[in-house]
C-alpha positions as CSV (number, residue, x, y, z in Angstrom):
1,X,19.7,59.7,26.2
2,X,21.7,57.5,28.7
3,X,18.6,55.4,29.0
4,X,18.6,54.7,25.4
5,X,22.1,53.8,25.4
6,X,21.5,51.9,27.7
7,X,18.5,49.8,26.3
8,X,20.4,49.7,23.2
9,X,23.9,48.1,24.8
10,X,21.8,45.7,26.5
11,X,19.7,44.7,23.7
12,X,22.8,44.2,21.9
13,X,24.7,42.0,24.4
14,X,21.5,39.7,24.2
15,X,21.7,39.6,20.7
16,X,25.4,38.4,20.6
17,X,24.3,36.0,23.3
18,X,21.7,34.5,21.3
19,X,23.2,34.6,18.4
20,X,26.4,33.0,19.9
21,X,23.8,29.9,21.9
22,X,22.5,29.2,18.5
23,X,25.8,28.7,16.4
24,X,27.0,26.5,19.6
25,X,23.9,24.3,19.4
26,X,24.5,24.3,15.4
27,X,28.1,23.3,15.6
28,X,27.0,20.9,18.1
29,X,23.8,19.2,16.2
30,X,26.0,19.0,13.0
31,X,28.6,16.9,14.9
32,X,26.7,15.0,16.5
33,X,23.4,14.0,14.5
34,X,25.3,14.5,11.0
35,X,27.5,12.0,9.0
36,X,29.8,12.6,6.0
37,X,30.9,9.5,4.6
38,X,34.3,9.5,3.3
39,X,33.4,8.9,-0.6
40,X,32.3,12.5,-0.8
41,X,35.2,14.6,-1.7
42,X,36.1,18.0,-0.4
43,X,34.8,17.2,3.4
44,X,35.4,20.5,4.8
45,X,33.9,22.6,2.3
46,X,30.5,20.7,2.8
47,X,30.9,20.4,6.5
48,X,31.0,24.5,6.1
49,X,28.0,24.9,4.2
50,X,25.8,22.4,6.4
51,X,26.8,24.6,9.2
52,X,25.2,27.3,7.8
53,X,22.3,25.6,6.2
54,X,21.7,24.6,9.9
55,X,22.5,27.9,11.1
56,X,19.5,29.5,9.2
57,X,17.2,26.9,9.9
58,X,17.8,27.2,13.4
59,X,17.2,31.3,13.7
60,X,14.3,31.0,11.0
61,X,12.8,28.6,13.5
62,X,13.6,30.7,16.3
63,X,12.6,34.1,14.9
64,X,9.2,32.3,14.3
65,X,9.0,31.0,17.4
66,X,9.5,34.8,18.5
67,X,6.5,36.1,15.7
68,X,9.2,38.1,14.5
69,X,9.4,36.1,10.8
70,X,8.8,33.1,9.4
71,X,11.4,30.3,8.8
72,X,10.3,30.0,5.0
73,X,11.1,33.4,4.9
74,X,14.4,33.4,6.4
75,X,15.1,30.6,4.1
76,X,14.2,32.1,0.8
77,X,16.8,35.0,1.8
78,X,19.2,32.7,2.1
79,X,18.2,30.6,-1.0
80,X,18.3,33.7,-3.0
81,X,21.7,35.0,-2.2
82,X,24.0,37.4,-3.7
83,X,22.9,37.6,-7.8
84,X,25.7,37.2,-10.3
85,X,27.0,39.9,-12.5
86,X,26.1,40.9,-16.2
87,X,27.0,38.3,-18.4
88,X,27.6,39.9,-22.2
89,X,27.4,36.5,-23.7
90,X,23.1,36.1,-22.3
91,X,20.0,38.5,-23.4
92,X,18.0,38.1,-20.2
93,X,14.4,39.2,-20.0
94,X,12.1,39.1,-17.2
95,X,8.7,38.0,-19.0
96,X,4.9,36.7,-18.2
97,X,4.1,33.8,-19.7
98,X,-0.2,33.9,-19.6
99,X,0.0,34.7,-15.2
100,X,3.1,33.2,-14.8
101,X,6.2,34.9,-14.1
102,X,9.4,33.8,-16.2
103,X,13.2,34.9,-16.9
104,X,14.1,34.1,-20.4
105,X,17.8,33.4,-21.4
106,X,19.0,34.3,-25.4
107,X,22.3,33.0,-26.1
108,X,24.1,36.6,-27.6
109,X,25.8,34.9,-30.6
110,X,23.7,34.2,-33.3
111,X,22.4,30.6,-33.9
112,X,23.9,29.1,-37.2
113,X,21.3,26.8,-37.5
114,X,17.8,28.7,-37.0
115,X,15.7,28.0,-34.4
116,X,17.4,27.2,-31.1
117,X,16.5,23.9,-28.7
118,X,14.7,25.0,-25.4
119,X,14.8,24.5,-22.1
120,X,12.4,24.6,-19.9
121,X,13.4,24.4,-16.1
122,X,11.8,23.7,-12.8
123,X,13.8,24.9,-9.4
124,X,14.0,22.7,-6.4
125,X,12.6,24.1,-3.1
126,X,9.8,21.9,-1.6
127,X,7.9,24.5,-3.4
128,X,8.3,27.2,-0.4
129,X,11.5,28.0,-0.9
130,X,14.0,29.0,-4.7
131,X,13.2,31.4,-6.7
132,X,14.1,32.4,-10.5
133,X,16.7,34.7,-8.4
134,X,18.1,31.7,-6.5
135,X,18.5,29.9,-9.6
136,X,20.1,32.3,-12.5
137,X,23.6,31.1,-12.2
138,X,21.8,27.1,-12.9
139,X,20.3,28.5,-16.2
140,X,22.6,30.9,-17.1
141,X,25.4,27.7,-17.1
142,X,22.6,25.5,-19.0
143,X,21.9,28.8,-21.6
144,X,25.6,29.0,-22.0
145,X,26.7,25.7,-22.4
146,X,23.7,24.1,-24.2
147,X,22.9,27.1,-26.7
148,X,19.7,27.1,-25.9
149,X,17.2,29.5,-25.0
150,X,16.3,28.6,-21.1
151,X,13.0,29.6,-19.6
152,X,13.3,29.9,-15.9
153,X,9.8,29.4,-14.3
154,X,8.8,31.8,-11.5
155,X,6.1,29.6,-9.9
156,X,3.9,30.9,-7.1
157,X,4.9,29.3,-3.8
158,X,3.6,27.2,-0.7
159,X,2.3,27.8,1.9
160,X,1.0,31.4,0.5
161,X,-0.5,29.5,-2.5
162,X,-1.2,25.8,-1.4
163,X,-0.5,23.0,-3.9
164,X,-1.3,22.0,-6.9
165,X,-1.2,25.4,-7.9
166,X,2.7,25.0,-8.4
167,X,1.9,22.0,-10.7
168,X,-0.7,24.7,-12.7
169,X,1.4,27.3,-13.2
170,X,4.2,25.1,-14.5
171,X,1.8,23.9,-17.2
172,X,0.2,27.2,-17.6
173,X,4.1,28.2,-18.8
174,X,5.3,25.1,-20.4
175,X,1.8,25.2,-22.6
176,X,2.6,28.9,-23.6
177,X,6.1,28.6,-24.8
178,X,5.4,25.2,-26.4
179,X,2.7,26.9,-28.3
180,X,4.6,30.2,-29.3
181,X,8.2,28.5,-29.2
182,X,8.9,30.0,-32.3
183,X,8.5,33.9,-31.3
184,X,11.2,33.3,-28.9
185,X,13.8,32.0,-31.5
186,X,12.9,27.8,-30.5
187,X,12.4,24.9,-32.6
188,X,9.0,23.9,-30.9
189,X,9.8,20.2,-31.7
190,X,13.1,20.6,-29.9
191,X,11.8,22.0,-26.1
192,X,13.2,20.1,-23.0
193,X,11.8,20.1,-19.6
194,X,14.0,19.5,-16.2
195,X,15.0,20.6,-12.6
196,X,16.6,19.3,-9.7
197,X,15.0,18.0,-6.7
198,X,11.3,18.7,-6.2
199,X,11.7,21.1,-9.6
200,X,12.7,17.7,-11.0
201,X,9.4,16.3,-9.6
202,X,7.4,19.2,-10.9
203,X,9.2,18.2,-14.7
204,X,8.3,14.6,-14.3
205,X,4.9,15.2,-13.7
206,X,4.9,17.7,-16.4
207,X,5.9,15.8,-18.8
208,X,3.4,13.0,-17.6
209,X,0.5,15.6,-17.9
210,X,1.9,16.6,-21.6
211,X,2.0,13.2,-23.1
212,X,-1.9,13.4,-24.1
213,X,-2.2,17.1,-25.8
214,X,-2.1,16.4,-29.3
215,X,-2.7,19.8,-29.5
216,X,0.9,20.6,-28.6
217,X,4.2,20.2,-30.0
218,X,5.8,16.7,-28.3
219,X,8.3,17.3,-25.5
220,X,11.9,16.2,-26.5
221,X,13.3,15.1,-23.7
222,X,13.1,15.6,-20.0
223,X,16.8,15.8,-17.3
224,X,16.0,15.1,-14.2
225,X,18.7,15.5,-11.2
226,X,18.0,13.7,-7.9
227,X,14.4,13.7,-7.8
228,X,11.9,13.4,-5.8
229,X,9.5,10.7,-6.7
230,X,7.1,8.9,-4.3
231,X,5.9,9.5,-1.1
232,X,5.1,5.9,-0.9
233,X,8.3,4.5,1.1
234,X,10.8,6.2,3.2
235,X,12.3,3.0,4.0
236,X,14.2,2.4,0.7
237,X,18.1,1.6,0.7
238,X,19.0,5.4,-0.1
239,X,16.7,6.2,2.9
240,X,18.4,4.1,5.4
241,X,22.4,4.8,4.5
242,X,22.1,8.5,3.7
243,X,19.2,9.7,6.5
244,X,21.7,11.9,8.4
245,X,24.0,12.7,5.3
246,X,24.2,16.5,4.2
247,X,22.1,18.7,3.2
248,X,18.9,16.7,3.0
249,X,18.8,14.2,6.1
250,X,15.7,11.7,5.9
251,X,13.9,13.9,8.7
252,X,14.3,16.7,7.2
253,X,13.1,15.6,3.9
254,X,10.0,14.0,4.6
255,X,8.8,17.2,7.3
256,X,9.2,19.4,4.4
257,X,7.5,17.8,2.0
258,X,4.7,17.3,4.3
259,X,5.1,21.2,5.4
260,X,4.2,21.8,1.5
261,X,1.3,20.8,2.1
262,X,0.5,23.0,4.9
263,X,0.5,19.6,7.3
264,X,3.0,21.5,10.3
265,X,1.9,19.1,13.4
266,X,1.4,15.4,11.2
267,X,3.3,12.9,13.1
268,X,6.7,12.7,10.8
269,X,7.7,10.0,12.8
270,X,5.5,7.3,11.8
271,X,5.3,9.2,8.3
272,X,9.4,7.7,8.1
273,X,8.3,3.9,9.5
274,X,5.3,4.1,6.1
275,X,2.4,3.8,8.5
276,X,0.6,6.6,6.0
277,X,0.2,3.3,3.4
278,X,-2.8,0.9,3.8
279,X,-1.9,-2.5,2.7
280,X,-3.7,-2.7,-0.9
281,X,-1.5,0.5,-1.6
282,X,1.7,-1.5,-1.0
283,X,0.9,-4.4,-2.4
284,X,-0.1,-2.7,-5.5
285,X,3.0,-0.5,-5.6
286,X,5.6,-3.3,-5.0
287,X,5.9,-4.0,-8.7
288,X,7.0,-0.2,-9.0
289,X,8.2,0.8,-5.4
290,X,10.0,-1.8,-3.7
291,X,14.0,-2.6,-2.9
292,X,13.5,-5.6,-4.4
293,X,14.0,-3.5,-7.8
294,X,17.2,-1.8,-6.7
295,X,20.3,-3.4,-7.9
296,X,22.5,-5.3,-5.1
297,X,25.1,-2.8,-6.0
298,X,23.7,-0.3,-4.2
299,X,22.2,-2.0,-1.0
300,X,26.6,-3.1,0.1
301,X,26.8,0.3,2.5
302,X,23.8,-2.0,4.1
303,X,20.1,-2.4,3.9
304,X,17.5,-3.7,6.6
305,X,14.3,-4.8,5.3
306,X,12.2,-2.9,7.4
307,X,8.5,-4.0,8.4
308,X,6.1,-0.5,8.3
309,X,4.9,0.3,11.6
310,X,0.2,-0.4,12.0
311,X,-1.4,1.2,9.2
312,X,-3.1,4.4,10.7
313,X,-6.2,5.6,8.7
314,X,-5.5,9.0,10.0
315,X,-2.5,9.6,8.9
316,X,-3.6,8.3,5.4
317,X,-6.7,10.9,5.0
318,X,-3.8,13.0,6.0
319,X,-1.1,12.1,3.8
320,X,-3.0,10.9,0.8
321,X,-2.7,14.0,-1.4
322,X,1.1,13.3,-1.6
323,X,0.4,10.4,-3.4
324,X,-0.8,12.0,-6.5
325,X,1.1,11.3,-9.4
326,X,1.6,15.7,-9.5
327,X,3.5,14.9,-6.5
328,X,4.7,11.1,-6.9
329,X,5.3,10.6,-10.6
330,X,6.9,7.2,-10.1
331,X,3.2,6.1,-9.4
332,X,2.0,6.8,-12.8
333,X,0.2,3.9,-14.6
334,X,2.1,2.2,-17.2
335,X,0.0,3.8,-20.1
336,X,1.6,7.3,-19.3
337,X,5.3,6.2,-18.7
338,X,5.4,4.7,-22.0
339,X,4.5,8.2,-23.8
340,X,7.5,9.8,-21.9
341,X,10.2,11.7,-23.8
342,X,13.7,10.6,-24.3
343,X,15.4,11.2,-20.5
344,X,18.2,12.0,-18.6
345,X,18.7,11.1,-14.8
346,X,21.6,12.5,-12.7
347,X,21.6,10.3,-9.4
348,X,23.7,11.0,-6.4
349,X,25.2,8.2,-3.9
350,X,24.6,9.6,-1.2
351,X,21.4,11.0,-1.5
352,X,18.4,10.1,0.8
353,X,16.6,10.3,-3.1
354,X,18.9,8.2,-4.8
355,X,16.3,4.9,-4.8
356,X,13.6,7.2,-6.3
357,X,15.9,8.1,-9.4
358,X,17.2,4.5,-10.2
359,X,13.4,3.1,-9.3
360,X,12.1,5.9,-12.4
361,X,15.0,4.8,-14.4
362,X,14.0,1.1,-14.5
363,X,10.3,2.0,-15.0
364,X,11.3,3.7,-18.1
365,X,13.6,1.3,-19.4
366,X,11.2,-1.3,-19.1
367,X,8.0,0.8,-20.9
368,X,10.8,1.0,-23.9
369,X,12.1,4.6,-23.2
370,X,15.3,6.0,-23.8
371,X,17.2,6.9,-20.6
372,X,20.7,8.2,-20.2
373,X,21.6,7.5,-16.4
374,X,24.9,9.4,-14.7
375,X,25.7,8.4,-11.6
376,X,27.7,10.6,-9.0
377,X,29.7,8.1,-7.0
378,X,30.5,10.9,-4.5
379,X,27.4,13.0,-4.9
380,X,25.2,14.6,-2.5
381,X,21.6,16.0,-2.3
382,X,21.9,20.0,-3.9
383,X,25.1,18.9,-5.6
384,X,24.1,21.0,-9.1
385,X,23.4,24.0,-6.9
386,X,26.5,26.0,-6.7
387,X,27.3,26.4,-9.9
388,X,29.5,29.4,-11.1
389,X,29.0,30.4,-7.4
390,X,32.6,29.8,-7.2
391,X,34.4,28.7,-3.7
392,X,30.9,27.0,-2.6
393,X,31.1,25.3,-5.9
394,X,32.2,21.3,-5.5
395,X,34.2,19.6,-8.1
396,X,31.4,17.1,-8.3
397,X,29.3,20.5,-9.3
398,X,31.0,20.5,-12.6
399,X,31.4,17.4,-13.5
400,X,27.9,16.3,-13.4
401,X,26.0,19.5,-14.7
402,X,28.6,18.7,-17.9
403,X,27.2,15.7,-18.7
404,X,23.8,17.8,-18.4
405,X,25.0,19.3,-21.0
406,X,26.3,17.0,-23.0
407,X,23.2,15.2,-23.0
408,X,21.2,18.2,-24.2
409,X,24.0,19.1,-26.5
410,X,23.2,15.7,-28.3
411,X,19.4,16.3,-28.6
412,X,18.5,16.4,-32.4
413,X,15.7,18.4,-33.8
């Protein structure tokens, strides 16, 4: 029994030891590789949540290190966090649309005018992490506030299920509701599609992949907030002030996009100087993807035009999946864009995926369709995250997700 105790008293001491080495290197990495510029309000609250963002990276990466669990894992705990409480003023119901798993949000109060709008919504993740757990309080606020009914897509994720299949089981959803809107209380003429970061890639290319089913109701609109667009150029304004601004530094981005794709060892490094990109691939990109298109407005916190480092045809062959439009919907051919829905764009300043957003946002103007663009001047990456969370919650939170609203609130049928 002593022995035991023993074992037990030691194995706990090296716990505290380890535990206490790695929130020492966290404090340490986050003051020394990380940058908050002083246009983003409420410093200390975000300076508290990097910490811990970098806290679980770090022990996800060293409990896998161990085989004990993998960092995706220990990051879709943390993603998912502590659910909210009942809200009386939601019917919530956890539903399979065809294969796909989906929460569905009723507004309680009756609608006075029939058929509800719907929303259909994407979550952010890199596709390995999120969850429709992770994001209930995100649809709840958009069910709430938009009266709408909100379909929360429970995609399967990477790397257990390698991409597209994300992409199919988005479509495999959106298809079913758009076809049998009307048996959950929707206008099928009035369904958005949106998400945030990569869920805001996924309703980009969703929308792109809609535009030719004349067999289907139209998509009304799509809102898209800070998404990602293109893999095609890492060297873009947004990429060069924000690449060590909270939560998504240019690093981190980039390796887990690529991780997505089950692409663990690819050299990340020359991934971030655009060595992935033969020269006919730039050249026929530049009229889309380029920082000649991004107003001078943005470039003042400085821009370097940066030469990309010898095209490797390795890193191409590697790389070249991430250039589908599924995953890069800026790179969509003129004959799509022009199809797409009415939009909305929420953009962040200091966002490493700021340039993608106001790059889309020009493409669409210029095929003739309707964008309504908000700008947070002290925005970050994850900004629409912690809503209703509360204390985590930003004042930039609110602010932005209600003009979200007031966006979809002004959709007519």
């Amino acid at each position: 029994m002593a022995f035991v105790l023993t074992l037990w008293t030691l194995a706990s001491y090296i716990c505290i030891a380890l535990t206490s080495w790695l929130l020492a290197w966290t404090v340490y990495y986050d003051f020394t590789r990380t940058h908050i510029p002083p246009g983003i309000k409420e410093h200390a609250k975000l300076r508290v949540g990097n910490l811990l963002l970098n806290f679980a990276f770090g022990l996800g990466l060293f409990l896998e290190k161990l085989g004990i669990c993998s960092q995706t894992k220990i990051m879709r705990i943390i993603f998912d966090g502590i659910p909210p409480k009942k809200d009386s003023r939601l019917l919530i119901k956890d539903l399979f649309f065809e294969h796909v798993p989906v929460r569905v949000y009723w507004p309680s109060s009756p609608s006075p005018a029939g058929n509800r709008k719907g929303l259909l919504y994407i979550h952010g993740g890199v596709g390995q992490v999120g969850s429709i757990r992770a994001y209930e309080r995100v649809c709840r606020f958009l069910a709430r506030n938009s009266n709408s009914v909100v379909v929360n897509i429970g995609f399967r994720l990477s790397p257990e299920y390698p991409p597209p299949i994300q992409s199919q089981d988005c479509l495999t959803a959106a298809v079913h509701f758009l076809k049998y809107a009307k048996d959950y209380g929707v206008d099928p003429n009035c369904i958005a599609v949106g998400g945030d970061s990569s869920g805001a890639t996924g309703a980009a290319a969703l929308c792109q992949q809609l535009v030719g089913r004349v067999d289907l109701p139209r998509i009304r609109a799509q809102f898209l907030l800070y998404p990602f667009l293109q893999a095609l150029d890492f060297n873009l304004p947004s990429y060069q002030q924000n690449h060590s601004v909270p939560i998504l530094f240019k690093k981190r981005a980039i390796s887990l996009g690529f991780k997505y794709f089950k692409m663990k060892n690819i050299d990340i490094a020359r991934l971030m100087q655009n060595a992935h990109i033969p020269e006919d691939l730039r050249v026929k990109y530049k009229k889309w993807v380029s920082a000649d298109h991004i107003p001078d407005e943005f470039k003042v916190r400085g821009y370097v035009p940066v030469e990309p480092a010898p095209f490797s045809e390795e890193l191409y062959e590697l790389a070249k999946l991430a250039l589908e439009t599924w995953f890069s919907p800026l790179l969509a051919e003129d004959e799509i864009i022009r199809q797409l829905p009415e939009t909305f764009l929420l953009t962040c300043e200091y966002d490493v995926l700021r340039d993608d957003g106001l790059l889309y946002k020009k493409r669409l103007e210029d095929n003739g369709v309707p964008v309504t663009w908000h700008h947070l001047k002290d925005g970050f990456h994850g900004i629409a995250f912690p809503i209703d969370f509360g204390l985590p919650e930003f004042q930039s939170t609110r602010s932005g997700m209600k003009t979200v609203i007031h966006f979809l609130c002004g959709l007519s049928k």
